[in-house]
C-alpha positions in Angstrom: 69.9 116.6 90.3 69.1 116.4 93.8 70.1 114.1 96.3 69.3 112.7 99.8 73.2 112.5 99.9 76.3 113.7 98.7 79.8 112.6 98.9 83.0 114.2 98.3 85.7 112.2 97.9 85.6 108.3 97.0 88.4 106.8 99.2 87.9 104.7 102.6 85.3 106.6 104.1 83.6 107.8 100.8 83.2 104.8 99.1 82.0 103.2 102.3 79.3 106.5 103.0 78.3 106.0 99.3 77.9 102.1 99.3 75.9 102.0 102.5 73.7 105.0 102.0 72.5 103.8 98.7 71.8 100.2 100.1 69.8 101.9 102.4 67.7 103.8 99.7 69.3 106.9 100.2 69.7 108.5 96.5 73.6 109.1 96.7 75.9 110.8 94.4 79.8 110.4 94.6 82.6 112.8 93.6 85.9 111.8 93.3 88.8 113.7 91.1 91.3 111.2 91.1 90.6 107.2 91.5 88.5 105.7 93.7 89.7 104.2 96.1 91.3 107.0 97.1 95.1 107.1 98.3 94.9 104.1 100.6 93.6 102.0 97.6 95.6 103.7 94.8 98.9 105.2 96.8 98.8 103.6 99.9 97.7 100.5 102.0 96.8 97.9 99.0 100.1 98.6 97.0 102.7 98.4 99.7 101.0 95.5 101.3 101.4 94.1 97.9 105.3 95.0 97.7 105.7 93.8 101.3 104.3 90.3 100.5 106.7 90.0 97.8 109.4 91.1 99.9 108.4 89.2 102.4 107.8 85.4 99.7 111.6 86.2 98.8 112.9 86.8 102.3 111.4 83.5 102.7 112.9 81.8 100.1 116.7 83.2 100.7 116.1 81.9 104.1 114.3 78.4 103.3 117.9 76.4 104.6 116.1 77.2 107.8 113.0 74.8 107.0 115.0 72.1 105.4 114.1 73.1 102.0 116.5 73.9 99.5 116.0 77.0 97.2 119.8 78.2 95.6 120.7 81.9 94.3 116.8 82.8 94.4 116.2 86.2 92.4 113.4 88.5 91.4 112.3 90.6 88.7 111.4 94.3 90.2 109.6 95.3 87.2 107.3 92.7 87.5 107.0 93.0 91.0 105.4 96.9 90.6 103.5 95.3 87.2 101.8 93.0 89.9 101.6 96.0 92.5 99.3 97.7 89.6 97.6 94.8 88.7 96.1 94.3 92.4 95.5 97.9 92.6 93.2 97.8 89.3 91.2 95.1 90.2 90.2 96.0 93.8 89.3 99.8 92.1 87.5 98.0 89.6 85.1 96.2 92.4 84.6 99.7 94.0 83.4 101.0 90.8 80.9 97.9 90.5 79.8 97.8 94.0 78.8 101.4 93.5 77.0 100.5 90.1 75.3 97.8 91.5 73.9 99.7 94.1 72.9 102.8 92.2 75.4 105.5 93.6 76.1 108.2 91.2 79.7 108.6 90.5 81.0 111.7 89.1 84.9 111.7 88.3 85.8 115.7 88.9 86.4 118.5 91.1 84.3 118.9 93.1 83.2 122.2 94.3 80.6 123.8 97.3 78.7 126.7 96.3 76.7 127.0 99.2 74.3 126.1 102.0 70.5 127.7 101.6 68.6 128.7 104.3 67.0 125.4 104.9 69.8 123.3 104.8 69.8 122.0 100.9 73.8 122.2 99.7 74.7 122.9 96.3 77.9 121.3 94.4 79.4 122.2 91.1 81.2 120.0 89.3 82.2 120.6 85.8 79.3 122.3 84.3 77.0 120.5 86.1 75.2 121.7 89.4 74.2 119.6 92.0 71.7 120.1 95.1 72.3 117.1 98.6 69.9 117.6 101.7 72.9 116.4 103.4 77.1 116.4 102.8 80.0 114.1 104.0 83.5 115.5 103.5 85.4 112.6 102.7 88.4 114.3 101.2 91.5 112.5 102.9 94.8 113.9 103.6 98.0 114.5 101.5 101.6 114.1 102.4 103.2 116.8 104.6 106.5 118.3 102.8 108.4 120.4 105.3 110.6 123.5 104.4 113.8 121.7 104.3 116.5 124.1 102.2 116.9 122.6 98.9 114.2 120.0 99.0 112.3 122.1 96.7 115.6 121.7 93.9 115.8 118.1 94.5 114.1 115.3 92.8 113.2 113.5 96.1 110.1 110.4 96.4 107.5 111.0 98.5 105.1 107.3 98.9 103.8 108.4 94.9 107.2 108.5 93.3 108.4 105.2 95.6 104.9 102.6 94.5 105.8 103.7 90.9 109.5 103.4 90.4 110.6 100.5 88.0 114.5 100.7 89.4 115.6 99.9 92.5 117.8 102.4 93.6 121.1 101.2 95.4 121.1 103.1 98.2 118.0 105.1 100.0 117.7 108.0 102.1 114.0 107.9 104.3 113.5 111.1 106.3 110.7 110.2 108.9 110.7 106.8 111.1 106.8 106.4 111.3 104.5 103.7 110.1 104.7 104.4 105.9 108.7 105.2 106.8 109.5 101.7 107.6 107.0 99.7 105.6 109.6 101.4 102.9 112.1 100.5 104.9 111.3 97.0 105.0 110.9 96.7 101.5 113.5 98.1 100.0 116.1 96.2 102.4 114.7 92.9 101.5 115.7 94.2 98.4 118.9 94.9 98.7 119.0 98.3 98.8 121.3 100.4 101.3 118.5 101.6 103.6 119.0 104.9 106.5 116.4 106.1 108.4 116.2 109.6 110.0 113.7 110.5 112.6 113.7 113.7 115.1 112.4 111.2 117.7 114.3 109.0 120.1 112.4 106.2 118.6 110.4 104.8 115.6 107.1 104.1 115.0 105.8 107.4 116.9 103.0 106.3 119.5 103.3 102.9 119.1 104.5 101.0 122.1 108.5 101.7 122.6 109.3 98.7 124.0 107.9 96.5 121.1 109.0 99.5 118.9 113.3 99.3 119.4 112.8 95.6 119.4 111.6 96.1 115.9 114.2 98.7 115.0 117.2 95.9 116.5 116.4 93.5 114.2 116.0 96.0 111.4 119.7 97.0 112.6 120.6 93.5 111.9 119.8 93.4 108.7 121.6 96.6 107.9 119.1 99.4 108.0 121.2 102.5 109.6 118.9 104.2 112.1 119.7 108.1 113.2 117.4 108.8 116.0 117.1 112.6 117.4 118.6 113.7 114.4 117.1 116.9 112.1 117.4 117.1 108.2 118.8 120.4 108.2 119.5 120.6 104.0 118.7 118.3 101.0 120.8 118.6 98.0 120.2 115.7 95.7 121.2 112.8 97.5 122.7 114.5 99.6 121.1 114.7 103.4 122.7 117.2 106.0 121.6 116.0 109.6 122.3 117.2 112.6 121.6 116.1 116.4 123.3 118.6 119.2 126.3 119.9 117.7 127.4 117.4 115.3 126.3 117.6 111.9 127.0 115.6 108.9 126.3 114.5 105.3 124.0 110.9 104.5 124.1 110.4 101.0 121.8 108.3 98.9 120.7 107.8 95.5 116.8 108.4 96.2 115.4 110.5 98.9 112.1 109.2 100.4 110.1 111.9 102.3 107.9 110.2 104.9 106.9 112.7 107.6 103.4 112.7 108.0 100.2 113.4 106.3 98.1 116.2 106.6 94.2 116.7 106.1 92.8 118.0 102.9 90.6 120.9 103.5 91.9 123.3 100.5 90.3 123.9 96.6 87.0 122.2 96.9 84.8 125.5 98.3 84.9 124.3 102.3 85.1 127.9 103.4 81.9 128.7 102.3 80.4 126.4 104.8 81.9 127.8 107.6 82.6 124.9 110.0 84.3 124.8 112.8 88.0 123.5 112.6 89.8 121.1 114.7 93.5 120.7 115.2 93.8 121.1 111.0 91.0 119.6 109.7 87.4 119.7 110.6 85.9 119.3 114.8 82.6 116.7 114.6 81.2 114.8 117.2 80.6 111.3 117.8 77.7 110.9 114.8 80.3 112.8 112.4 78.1 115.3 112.4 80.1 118.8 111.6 79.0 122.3 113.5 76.3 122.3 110.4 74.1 119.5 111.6 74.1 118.4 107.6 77.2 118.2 107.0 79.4 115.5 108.0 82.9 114.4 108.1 84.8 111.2 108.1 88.1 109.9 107.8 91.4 112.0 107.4 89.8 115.3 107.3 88.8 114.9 110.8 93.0 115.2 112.0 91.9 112.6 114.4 92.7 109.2 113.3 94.7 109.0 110.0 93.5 105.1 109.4 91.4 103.8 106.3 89.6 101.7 109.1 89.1 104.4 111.4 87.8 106.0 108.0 85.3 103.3 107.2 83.9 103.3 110.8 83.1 106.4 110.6 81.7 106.7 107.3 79.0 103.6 108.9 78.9 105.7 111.8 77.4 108.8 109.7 75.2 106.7 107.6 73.5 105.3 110.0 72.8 109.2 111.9 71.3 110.1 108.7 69.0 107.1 108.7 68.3 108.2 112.1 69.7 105.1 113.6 73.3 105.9 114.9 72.9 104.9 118.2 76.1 105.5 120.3 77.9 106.8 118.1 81.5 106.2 116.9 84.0 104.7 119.5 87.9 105.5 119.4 88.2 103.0 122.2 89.8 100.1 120.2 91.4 101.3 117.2 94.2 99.0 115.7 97.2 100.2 114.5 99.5 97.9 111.9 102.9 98.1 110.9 103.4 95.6 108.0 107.2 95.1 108.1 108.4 91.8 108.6 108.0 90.6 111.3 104.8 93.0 111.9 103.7 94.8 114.8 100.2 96.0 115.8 98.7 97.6 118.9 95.2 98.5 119.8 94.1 100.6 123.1 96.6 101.4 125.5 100.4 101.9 125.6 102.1 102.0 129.1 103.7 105.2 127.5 100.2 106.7 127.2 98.7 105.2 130.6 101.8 106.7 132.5 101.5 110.1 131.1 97.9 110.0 132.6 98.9 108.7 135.9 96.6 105.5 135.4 97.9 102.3 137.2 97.9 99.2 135.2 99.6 95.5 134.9 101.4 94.0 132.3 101.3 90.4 131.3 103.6 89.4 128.7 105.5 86.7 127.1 107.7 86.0 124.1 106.1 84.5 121.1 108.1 81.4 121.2 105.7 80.1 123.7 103.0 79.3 120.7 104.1 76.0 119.4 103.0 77.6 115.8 104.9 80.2 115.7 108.3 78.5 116.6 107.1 76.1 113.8 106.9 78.7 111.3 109.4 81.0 112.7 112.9 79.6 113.0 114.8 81.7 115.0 112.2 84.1 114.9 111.4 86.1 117.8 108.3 88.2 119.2 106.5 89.3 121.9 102.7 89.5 123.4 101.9 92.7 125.3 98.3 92.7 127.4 98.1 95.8 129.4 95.0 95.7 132.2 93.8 98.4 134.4 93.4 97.4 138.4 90.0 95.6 138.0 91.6 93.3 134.9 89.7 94.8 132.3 92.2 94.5 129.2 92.9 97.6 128.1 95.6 97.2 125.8 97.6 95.2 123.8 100.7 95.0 121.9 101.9 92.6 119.7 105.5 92.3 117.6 105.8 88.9 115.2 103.7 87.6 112.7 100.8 87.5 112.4 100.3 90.5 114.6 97.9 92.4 111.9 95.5 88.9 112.5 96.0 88.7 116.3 95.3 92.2 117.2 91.7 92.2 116.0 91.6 89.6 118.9 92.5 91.7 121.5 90.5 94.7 119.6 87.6 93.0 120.3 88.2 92.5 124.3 88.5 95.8 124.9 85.7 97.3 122.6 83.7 95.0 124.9 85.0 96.0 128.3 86.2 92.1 128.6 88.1 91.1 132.0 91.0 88.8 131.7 88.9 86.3 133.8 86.1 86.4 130.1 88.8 86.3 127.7 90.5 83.2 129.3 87.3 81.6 129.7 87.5 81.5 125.4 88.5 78.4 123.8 91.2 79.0 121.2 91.9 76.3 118.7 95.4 74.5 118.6 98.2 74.9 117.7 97.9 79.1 116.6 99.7 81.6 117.2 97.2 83.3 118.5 96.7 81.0 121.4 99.8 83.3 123.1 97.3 86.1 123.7 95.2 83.6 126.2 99.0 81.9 127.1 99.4 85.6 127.7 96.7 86.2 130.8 98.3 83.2 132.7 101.7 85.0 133.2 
């Protein structure tokens, strides 16, 4: 029962930590309470991608008149849209589950629990009635959803992401406190629905970090569509369906059939024995450095539970990233330099490096090249009156150093521009690549000519 490795939590990072560790003949055992595939897989990232693209096949079909094609009165069947949802969901968990069978990782589906750290490093885990012994650890735990003392939010019967993936009614009318990234993904969905959709968020803008110019472009054509945005505004009371916001002195009611609460996540550091380790926190989750590595040299974090990068890729990277240290080939370490970030809506928007929000807080001069979308012969062909922007941001020697992108398919195109500036590229090296044609991602060189 003892292991060169041990792994708590299966999500992103875990699953990732376990599958790499054991293909590198590392004997590697797995705990996981829940599901694997932890929320991203199960709660998160695979089902509402899954709900957007359904959203997103019938937007296209209501709006097919546009490419000459008719399609009249199309409909849908919501039950079978979540029955598809699941369906995805259970067959990416199932090839987790064989990935780690076919590479020998010992799952254990429980709680998880640390009993302590001996004197020459060995950790021991309970689990059931089982005891465990791992010459080294990775907290993989995740992160759960914030819920904020709002009065009478603990009386109503509100969603949070959960409750919202496993409806099988669509609610006329929706209430979505929070205007970040899992905010309007919702958003998006349940307005190409046809559900009444308002959106409240303390900030003057959505989308938190992500570039504000690309971000009220996105929120405009959300306007368009209906969504009712209330920007600066606090929930001060939730009764119900009933939201009390207020912004200065006005206040006043917002009243929906469902309450979604989207307001952030937080790490999960609670109810599997952490205190007895004794590490040293960070923000609130755990401080590691650039192997991962936790103030026990041992022990090892990734993903969430770092409060660093909230991103199932971020989480995977990592989990490499700490693999590798223990194999005693890490070399560098883990780089934060190019980490995309995704909005699926319709149309998406990505970014990756820099904002000019971020680079003038810091007093860093910079350039901006940027052009509409329509200048991709693609994407005007496949996005009739569809608009959309390119974003490169380069610092005074033309090393790109950011880029921001709003139109599909931004979650493709960004890895693009990921790639330049995880390499340091100068706008003279990325020109110098020859992008096929016609796509859309041909704007991003179009882009450097500006």
């Amino acid at each position: 029962m003892k292991y060169d490795v041990a792994i708590i939590g299966g999500g992103p990072a875990g699953y990732t930590a376990a599958e790499r560790a054991a293909a590198g003949g590392l004997s590697t055992i797995l705990f996981e309470k829940n599901a694997l595939g932890g929320v991203c897989l199960n709660e998160g990232c695979v089902p509402t991608k899954t709900l957007l693209y359904s959203a997103k096949v019938y937007d296209t079909i209501k709006h097919a008149q546009k490419y000459a094609v008719k399609a009249e009165n199309p409909t849908f069947d919501f039950p079978k849209i979540i029955a598809r949802k699941n369906k995805v969901v259970k067959k990416l968990t199932a090839g987790i589950r064989m990935k780690m069978t076919e590479h020998g990782v010992v799952v254990v589906n429980g709680e998880a629990e640390i009993k302590g750290r001996a004197a020459d490093g060995t950790i021991t885990i309970a689990c059931g009635e089982e005891t465990y012994e791992a010459a080294n650890l990775l907290l993989c735990t995740g992160s759960e959803t914030v819920i904020p003392p709002i009065p009478g939010l603990a009386e109503t019967e509100y969603w949070t992401s959960r409750e919202a993936l496993q409806t099988k009614e669509l609610p006329a009318s929706l209430v979505i406190i929070g205007g970040g990234v899992i905010g309007m993904e919702f958003a998006s969905f349940f307005n190409s629905m046809g559900t009444e959709v308002h959106v409240v968020e303390m900030l003057d803008k959505i989308l938190g970090p992500m570039d504000k110019e690309l971000s009220e472009m996105l929120q405009a054509e959300y306007a368009k569509r209906g969504i009712k945005f209330y920007l600066g505004h606090k929930v001060t009371a939730v009764h119900g369906g009933e939201v009390t916001v207020e912004k200065e002195d006005e206040s006043f009611v917002i009243s929906g059939e469902k309450v979604l609460l989207s307001v952030g996540r937080r790490p999960v550091t609670k109810g599997f024995g952490l205190e007895t380790l004794g590490v040293e926190p960070f923000r609130n989750g755990i401080k590691v450095n650039q192997y991962m590595q936790t103030s026990l040299p041992n022990v090892y974090a990734c993903g969430d539970i770092t409060a660093f990068s909230l991103l199932a890729h971020t989480a995977v990277s990592e989990a490499e990233v700490a693999v590798k240290h223990i194999q005693g080939k890490a070399g560098d370490g883990m780089s934060y330099k190019a980490i995309p970030g995704v909005v699926y809506t319709n149309p998406e928007i990505a970014g990756v490096g820099k904002t000019e929000e971020e680079l003038q807080a810091e007093g860093i001069p910079y350039t901006v090249k940027k052009l509409p979308m329509a200048f991709s012969g693609r994407f005007v062909a496949e996005n009739e009156q569809g608009s959309g922007v390119c974003k490169l941001i380069l610092a005074e020697d033309e090393t790109v150093i950011g880029a921001h992108l709003l139109g599909n398919p931004a979650s493709e195109l960004i890895v693009i521009a990921g790639l330049a500036i995880e390499k340091g590229m100068k706008a003279d090296e990325l020109r110098s690549i020859v992008f096929p044609h016609p796509t859309v991602g041909e704007i991003i060189k179009e882009t450097l000519f500006v």
